[in-house]
C-alpha positions as CSV (number, residue, x, y, z in Angstrom):
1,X,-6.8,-10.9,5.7
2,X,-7.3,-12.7,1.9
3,X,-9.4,-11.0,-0.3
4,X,-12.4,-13.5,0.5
5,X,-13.0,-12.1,3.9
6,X,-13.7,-8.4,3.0
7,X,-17.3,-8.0,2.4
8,X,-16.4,-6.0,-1.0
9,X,-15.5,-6.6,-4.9
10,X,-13.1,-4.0,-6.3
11,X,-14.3,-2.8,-9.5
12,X,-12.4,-1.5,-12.6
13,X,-9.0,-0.5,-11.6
14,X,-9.2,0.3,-8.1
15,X,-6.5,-1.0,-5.2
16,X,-7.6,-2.0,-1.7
17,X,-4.5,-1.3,0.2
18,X,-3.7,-2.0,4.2
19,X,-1.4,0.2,5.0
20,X,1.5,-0.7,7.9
21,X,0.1,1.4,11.1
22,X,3.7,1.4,12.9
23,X,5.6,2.1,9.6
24,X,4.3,5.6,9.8
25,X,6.4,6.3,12.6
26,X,10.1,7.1,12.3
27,X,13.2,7.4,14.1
28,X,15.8,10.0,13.5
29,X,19.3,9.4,13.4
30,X,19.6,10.4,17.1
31,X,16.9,7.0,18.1
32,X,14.1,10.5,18.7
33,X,10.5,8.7,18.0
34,X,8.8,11.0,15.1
35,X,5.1,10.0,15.1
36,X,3.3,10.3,12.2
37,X,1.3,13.1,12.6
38,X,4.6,15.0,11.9
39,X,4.7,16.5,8.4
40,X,8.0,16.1,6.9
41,X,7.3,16.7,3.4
42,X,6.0,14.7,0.7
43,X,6.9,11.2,1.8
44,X,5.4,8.5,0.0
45,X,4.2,5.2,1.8
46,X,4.5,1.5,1.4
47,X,1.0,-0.9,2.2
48,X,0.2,-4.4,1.4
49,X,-2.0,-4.4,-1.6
50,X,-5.6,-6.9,-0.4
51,X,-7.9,-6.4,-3.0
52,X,-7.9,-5.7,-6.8
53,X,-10.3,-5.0,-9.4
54,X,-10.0,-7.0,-12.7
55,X,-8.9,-4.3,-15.0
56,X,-6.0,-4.1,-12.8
57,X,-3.1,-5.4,-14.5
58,X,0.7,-4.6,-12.6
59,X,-0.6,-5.2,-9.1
60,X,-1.3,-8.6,-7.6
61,X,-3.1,-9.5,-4.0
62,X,-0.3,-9.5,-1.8
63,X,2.3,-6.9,-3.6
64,X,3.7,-4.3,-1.6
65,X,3.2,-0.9,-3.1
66,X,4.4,2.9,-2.6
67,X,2.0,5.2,-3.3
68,X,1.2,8.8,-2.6
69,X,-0.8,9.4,0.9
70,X,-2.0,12.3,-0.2
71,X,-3.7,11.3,-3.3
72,X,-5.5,8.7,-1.0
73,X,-9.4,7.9,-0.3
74,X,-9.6,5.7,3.5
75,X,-12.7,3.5,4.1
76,X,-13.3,1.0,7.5
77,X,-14.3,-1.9,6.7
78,X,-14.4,-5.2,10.0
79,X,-13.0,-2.1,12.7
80,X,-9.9,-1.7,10.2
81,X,-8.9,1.0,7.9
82,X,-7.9,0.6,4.4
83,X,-6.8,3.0,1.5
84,X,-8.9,2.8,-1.7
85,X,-6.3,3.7,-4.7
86,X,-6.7,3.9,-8.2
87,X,-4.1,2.0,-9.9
88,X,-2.2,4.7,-11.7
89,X,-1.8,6.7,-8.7
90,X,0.8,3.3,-7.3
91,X,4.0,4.7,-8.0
92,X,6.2,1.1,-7.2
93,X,5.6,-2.5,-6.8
94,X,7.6,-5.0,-4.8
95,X,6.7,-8.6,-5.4
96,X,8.4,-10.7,-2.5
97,X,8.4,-14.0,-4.8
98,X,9.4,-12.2,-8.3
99,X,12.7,-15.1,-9.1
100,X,12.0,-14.6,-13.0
101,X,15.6,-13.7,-13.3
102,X,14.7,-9.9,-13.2
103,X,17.8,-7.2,-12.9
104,X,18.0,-8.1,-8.8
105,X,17.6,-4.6,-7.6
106,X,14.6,-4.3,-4.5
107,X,12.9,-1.2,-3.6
């Protein structure tokens, strides 16, 4: 979904973020399903970054980001559920078509 569907603006330096429904659940080493209601920890996530503010400045429409679920704020917006952020609280970003001869190492 581009950024011109949602029926929102992001303002100042908040992230819209979709985050990947069947990347919450795991397997374990064994092939055992672990759905994500389990609580193992403090794991952090990955989502697809779909909406930006424009005092935003590391994160791009598009980036995949890891963030903290915990420190999270959801909101439904077209039947589908998004994670507001602000941007300090994205820990990593990793931009598919970064080729500016960076150090080659991918999250």
């Amino acid at each position: 979904m581009s950024e011109g569907s949602l029926p929102i603006r992001m303002l100042h330096d908040r992230v819209l973020v979709d985050v990947d429904a069947a990347a919450s659940e795991r397997r374990s080493g064994g092939g055992i399903l672990i759905p994500a209601t389990v609580q193992m920890g403090r794991k952090l996530s990955w989502a697809k970054v779909v909406a930006a503010g424009p005092n935003v400045r590391a994160v791009e429409t598009g980036d995949r980001v890891l963030f903290d679920p915990e420190e999270r704020a959801e909101v439904e917006l077209h039947s589908r559920t998004y994670v507001l952020l602000r941007e300090r609280d994205i820990h990593a970003v990793a931009s598919e078509g970064d080729s500016d001869g960076g150090t080659g190492l991918y999250l």
